[in-house]
N, C-alpha and C positions, 0 to 999 in steps of 0.2 A: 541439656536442659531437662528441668521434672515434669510433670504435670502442673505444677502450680508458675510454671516462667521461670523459673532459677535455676539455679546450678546449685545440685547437691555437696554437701559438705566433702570435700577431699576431690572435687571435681577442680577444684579452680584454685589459684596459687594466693593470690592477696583479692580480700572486698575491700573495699573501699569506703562503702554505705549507700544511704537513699540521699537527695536531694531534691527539691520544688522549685522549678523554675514558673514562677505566674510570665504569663504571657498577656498578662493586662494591666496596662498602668494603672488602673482604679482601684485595684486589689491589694488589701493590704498586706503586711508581710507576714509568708507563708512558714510554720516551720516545716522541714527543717533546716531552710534555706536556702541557696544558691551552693554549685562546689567551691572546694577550694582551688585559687589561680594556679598551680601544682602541683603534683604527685610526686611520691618518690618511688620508683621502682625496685620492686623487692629485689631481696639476692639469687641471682639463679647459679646455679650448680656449673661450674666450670667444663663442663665434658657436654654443657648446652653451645657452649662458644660455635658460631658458623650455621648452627640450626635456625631454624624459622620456628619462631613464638608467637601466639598469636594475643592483641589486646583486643577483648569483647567488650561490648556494652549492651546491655536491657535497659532498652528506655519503655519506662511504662506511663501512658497517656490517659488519662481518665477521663471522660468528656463529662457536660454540665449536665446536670438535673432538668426536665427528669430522666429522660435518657440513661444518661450517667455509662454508658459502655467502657472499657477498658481497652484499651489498646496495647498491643507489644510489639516493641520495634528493636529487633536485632541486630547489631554491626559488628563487624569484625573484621581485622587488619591482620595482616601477617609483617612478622620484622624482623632482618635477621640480628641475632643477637652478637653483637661482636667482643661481650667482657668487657 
């Protein structure tokens, strides 16, 4: 990861994009939306077969006004890649 929370360009295999999840029902609808219910998993290189790949996430949390802080929240999973 950079200094600004991300992963620089050639760091990481497929993005995906941003998403808004409102966490208040009163709130109307945010763009640029909720994700989609699936992903498809890029192609990996056959000679990956048996290796451990890892899927991350940067969730980024912005709290309300006036505060307004920014939070980042990193996960990440290892899997192995069976082809």
């Amino acid at each position: 990861m950079n200094a600004t929370q991300a992963f620089s360009d050639g760091e990481f295999l497929t993005y995906y994009g941003e998403w808004v999840i409102a966490d208040f029902t009163f709130l109307p609808p945010l763009a640029p939306g909720p994700p989609p219910e699936t992903f498809t998993a890029p192609e990996l290189d056959p000679s990956l077969i048996g290796s451990t790949v890892y899927v991350t996430v940067i969730e980024t949390v912005t709290g309300c006004p006036p505060q307004g802080e920014t939070e980042y929240v990193l996960s990440s999973v290892g899997v192995t890649y069976a082809g």
